[in-house]
Structure formats: structure tokens, C-alpha cells
C-alpha positions in Angstrom: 17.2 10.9 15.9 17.2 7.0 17.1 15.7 8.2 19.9 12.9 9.5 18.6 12.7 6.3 16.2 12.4 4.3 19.1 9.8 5.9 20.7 8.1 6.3 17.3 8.7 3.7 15.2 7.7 4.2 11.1 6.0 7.2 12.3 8.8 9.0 12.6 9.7 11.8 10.2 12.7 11.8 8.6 15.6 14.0 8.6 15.7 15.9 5.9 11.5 16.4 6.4 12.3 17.5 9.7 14.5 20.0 8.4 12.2 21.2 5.6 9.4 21.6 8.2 12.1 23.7 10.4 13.0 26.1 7.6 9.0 26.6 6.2 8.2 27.7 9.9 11.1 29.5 9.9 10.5 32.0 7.1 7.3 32.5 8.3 4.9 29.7 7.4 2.3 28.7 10.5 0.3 26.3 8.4 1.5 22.4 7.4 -1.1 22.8 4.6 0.6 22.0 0.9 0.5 25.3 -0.9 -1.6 25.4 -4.1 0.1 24.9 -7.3 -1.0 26.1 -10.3 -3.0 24.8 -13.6 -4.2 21.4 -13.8 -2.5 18.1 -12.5 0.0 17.0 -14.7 -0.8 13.7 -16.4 0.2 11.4 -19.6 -1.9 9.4 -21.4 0.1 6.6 -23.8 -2.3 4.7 -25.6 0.1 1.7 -26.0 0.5 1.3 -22.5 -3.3 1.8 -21.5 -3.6 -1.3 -24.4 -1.1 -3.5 -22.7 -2.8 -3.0 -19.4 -6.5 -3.9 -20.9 -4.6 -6.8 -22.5 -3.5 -8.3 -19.1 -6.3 -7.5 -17.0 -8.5 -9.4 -19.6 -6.4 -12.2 -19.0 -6.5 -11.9 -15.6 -10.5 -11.6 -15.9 -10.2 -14.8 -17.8 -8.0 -16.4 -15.5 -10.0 -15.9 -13.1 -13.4 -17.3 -14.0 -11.7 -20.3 -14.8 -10.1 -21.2 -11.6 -12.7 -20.1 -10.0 -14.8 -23.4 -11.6 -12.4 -25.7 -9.6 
């Protein structure tokens, strides 16, 4: 495996990858394509976070403009 780091740097694979990739081919799997999964994408929505976000990035917006007068 350093080997192949060497010649490779950060695009090297990792172990365990390596061997996930080994043991999808080998039950029979020819394609690296992700298989589908099913339903929609899961996702949360938390309103107090979204509001703490808005807060800072309109203070960041302010921020801005005024250092951006000097």
C-alpha cells in the first residue's frame, strides 16, 4: 500500500475502499456506478438553526459593506 501512495499521492484509494471495490466486483458487479436508493433524499429542516445562520450572514453582509468604505 506505500507503494502505491508514493506513486500516487492523495489519489490513492484507501484500504478499506480498495477492499469494498474488490468484494462488489466480486459478487458480480461490473459497473463503479452508485446504485440507486430509494425515495427522496433525506434532509432536515430546523428552523432555529436556518435563523441563527440568517442572523450571522447579515452580520457578515454588514460587516462587510463597512470595511469595504476604508
Amino acid at each position: 500500500m506505500e507503494l502505491i501512495r508514493e506513486v500516487y499521492g492523495d489519489n490513492c484509494l484507501s484500504p478499506a475502499q480498495i477492499f469494498r471495490w474488490y468484494a462488489r466486483f466480486k459478487s458480480g458487479v461490473e459497473t463503479i456506478e452508485d446504485e440507486a436508493t430509494p425515495g427522496r433524499p433525506f434532509s432536515v429542516r430546523n428552523e432555529g438553526l436556518i435563523a441563527k445562520v440568517r442572523k450571522e450572514y447579515k452580520k457578515n453582509v454588514v460587516c462587510k459593506i463597512l470595511c469595504s468604505q476604508y
